[in-house]
C-alpha positions as CSV (number, residue, x, y, z in Angstrom):
1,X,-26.9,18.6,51.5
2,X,-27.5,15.3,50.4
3,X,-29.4,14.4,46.9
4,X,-28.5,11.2,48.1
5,X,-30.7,11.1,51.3
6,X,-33.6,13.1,49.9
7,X,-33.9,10.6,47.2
8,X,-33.5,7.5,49.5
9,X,-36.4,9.2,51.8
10,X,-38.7,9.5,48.4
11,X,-38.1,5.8,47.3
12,X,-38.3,4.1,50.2
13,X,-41.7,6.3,51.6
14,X,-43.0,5.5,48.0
15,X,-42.9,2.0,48.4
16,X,-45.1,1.4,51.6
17,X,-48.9,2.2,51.3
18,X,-48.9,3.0,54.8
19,X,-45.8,5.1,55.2
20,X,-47.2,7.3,52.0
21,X,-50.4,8.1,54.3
22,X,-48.7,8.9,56.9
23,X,-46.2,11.5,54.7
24,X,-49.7,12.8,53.6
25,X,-51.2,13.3,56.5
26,X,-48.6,14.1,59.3
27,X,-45.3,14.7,57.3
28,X,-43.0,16.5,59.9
29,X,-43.9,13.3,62.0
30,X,-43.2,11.0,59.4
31,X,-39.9,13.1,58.2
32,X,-38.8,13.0,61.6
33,X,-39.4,9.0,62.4
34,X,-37.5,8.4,59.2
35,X,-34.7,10.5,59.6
36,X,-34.1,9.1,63.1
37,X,-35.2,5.5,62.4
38,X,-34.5,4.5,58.5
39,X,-32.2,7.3,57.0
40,X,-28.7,5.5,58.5
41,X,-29.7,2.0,57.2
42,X,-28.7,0.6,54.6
43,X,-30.7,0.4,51.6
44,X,-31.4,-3.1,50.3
45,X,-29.0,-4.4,53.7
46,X,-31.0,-7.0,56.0
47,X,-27.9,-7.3,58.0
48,X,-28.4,-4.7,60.9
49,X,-25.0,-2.4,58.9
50,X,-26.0,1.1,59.3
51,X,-24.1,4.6,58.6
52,X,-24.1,7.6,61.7
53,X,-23.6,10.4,59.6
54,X,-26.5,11.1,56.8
55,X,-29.1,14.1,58.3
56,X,-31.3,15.7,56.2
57,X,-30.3,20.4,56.1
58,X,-32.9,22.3,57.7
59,X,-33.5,23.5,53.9
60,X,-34.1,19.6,52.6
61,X,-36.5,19.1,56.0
62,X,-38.6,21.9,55.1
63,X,-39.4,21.2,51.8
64,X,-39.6,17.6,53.0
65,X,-42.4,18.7,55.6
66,X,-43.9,21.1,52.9
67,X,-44.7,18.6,50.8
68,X,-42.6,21.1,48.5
69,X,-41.8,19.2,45.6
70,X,-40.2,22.3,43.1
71,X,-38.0,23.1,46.2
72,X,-37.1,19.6,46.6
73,X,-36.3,19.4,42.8
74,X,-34.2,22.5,43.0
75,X,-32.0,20.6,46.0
76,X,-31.5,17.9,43.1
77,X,-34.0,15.5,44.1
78,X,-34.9,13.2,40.9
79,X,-37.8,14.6,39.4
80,X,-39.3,10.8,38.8
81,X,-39.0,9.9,42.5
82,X,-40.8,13.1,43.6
83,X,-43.4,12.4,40.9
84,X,-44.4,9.3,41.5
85,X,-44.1,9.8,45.4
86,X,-46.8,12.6,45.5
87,X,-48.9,10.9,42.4
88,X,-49.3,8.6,45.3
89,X,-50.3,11.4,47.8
90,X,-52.0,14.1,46.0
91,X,-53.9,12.3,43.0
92,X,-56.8,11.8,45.1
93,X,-57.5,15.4,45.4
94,X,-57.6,16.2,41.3
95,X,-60.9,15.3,39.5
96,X,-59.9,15.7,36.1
97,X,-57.6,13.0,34.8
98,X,-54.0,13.2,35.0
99,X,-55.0,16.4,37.6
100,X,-52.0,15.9,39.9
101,X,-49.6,15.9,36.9
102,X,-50.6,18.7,35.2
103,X,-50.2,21.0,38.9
104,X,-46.9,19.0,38.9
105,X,-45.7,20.0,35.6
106,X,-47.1,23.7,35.9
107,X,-45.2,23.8,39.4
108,X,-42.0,23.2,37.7
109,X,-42.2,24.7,34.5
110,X,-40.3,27.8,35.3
111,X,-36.9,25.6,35.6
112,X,-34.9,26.1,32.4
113,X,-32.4,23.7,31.0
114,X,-29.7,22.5,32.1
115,X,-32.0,21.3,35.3
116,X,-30.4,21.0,38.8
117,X,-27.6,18.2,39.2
118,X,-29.7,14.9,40.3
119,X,-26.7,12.9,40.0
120,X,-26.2,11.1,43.4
């Protein structure tokens, strides 16, 4: 398992308009292409350097392709990256304000302190 790579996958899908649609809308696609194409480069590298080793566990890709946020917390994934990332996704769907949050926080609220390890 790797916090690291399930949080790299959250920030860096976060940051492109049209990479979050796709994760909406065709995730095990988009988990996939990213796992194959972006998860072995280095973040914040321009330099073509790239790791061979980083794979997401069948476990991770599940709840990746899910779109199963309080599994992907209990894996260690930092809560603010999956927040924002779905915010992003599922916002939309909620008419009363702060709608997504609210499902979010409900979602998780049966994870007592201390909270999963999201140290990378």
């Amino acid at each position: 398992m790797s916090k690291y790579l399930l949080n790299k996958f959250l920030f860096t899908v976060d940051r492109d308009p049209a990479l979050v649609e796709r994760y909406r809308t065709e995730p095990a696609e988009t988990v996939a292409w990213w796992e194959a194409n972006v998860a072995n480069s280095l973040l914040n590298c321009h330099s073509g350097e790239a790791s061979t080793w980083l794979a997401f566990t069948a476990e991770e890709r599940s709840a990746l392709v899910d779109h199963d946020y309080p599994a992907l917390f209990s894996l260690g994934a930092h809560p603010f990256l999956t927040l924002t990332l779905f915010i992003a996704m599922f916002e939309r769907d909620h008419e009363e304000p702060l709608g997504f949050q609210k499902q979010y926080a409900l979602r998780l609220a049966h994870f007592d302190m201390p909270y999963p390890d999201i140290a990378t």
